[in-house]
N, C-alpha and C positions, 0 to 999 in steps of 0.2 A: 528598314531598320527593325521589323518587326522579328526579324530571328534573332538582330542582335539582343535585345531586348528581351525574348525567350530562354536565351544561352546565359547570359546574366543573371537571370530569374532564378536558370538552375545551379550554377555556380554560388552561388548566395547561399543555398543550403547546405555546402558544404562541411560537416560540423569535424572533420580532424580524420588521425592515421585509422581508426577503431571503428570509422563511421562505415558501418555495412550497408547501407542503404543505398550510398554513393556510387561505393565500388561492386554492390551487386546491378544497380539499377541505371539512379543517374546519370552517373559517367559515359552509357553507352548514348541515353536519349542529348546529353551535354554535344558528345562527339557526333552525333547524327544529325542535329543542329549546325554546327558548324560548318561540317564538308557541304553546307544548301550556301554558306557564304557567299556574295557577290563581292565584287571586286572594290565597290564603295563600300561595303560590310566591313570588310578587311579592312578598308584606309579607317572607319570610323573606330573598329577595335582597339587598331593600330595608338592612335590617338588619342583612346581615352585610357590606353594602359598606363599613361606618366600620370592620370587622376586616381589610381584604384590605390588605395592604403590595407587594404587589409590582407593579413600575408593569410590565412585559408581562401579567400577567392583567390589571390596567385596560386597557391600550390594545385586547387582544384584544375585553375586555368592550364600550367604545366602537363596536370594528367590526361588532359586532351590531346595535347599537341602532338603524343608520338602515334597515336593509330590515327589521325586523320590522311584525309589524300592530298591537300597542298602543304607539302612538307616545307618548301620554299617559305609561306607566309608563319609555318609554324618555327623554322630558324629564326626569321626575321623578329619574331615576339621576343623566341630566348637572346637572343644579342641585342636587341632594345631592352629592355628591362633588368638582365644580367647585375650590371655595376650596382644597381639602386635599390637590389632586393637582398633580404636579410638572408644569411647562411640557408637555412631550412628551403629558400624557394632555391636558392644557387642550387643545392643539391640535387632539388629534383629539376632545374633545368641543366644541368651537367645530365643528372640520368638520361633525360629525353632526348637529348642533343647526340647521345653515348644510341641512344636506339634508333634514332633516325638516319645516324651514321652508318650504323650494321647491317640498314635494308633498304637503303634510296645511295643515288647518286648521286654527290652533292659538286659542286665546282670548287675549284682550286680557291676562287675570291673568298666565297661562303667557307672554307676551311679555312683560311688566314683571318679573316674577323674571329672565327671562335676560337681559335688558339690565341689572339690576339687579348680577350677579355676572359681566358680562364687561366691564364700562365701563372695567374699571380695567386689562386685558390689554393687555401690550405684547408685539408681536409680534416676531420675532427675524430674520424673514428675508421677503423680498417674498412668498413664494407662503406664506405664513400671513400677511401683511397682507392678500394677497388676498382670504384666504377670510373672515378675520377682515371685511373692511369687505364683504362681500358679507352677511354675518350681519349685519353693523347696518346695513346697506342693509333688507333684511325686518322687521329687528325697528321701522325710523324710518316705515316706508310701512305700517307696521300700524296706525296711528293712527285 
């Protein structure tokens, strides 16, 4: 659990969109952390995501999820958490979901869960409609 633990550490310092430290530094040592995951790592993340209340560690957590290599566990996160998270993390789990689509091979099942839990997202501003219907642009051509 020792990386969980380290990944957490670094997510916590996430301080918002302005935060350059993050996005020039953190973010890469966050995602470098994660892809060392073990497969209990994963069940243990998996499981404390219905405990984490604060929406900057979601959004930081999200920022990970599209450059790592187990995309599959990084869907899994956005379709767990999805419903129960405020606008701001939906957005950037729509974004990431919208990137992982664009460069991995996802299965038919994994495309019906996320059309399943984004159908009903109303988007607040044109550049999250964008990314939003570029997501169900992927998920309509997966047929």
């Amino acid at each position: 659990m020792k990386n969980v633990l380290e990944y957490n550490r670094i997510l916590s310092k996430y301080r918002g969109d302005f935060d350059n430290y993050w996005y020039d530094y953190l973010v890469f040592n966050a995602i470098e952390i994660i892809d060392k995951f073990n497969d209990s790592e994963w069940e243990f993340l998996l499981n404390d995501l219905k405990n984490k209340k604060d929406e900057l560690w979601y959004v930081a957590f999200i920022d990970t999820l599209s450059e790592i290599e187990n995309f599959h566990n990084a869907l899994a996160s956005c379709i767990l958490i999805f419903d129960k998270s405020s606008y701001e993390v939906q957005v950037s789990i729509i974004d990431t979901m919208n990137s992982i689509l664009g460069t991995k091979k996802v299965t038919r099942d994994i495309m019906k869960k996320i059309k399943y839990i984004v159908v009903d997202f109303a988007p607040k501003s044109s550049i999250d409609s964008i990314v939003f219907h570029s997501l169900l642009s992927k998920l309509d051509h997966s047929k």
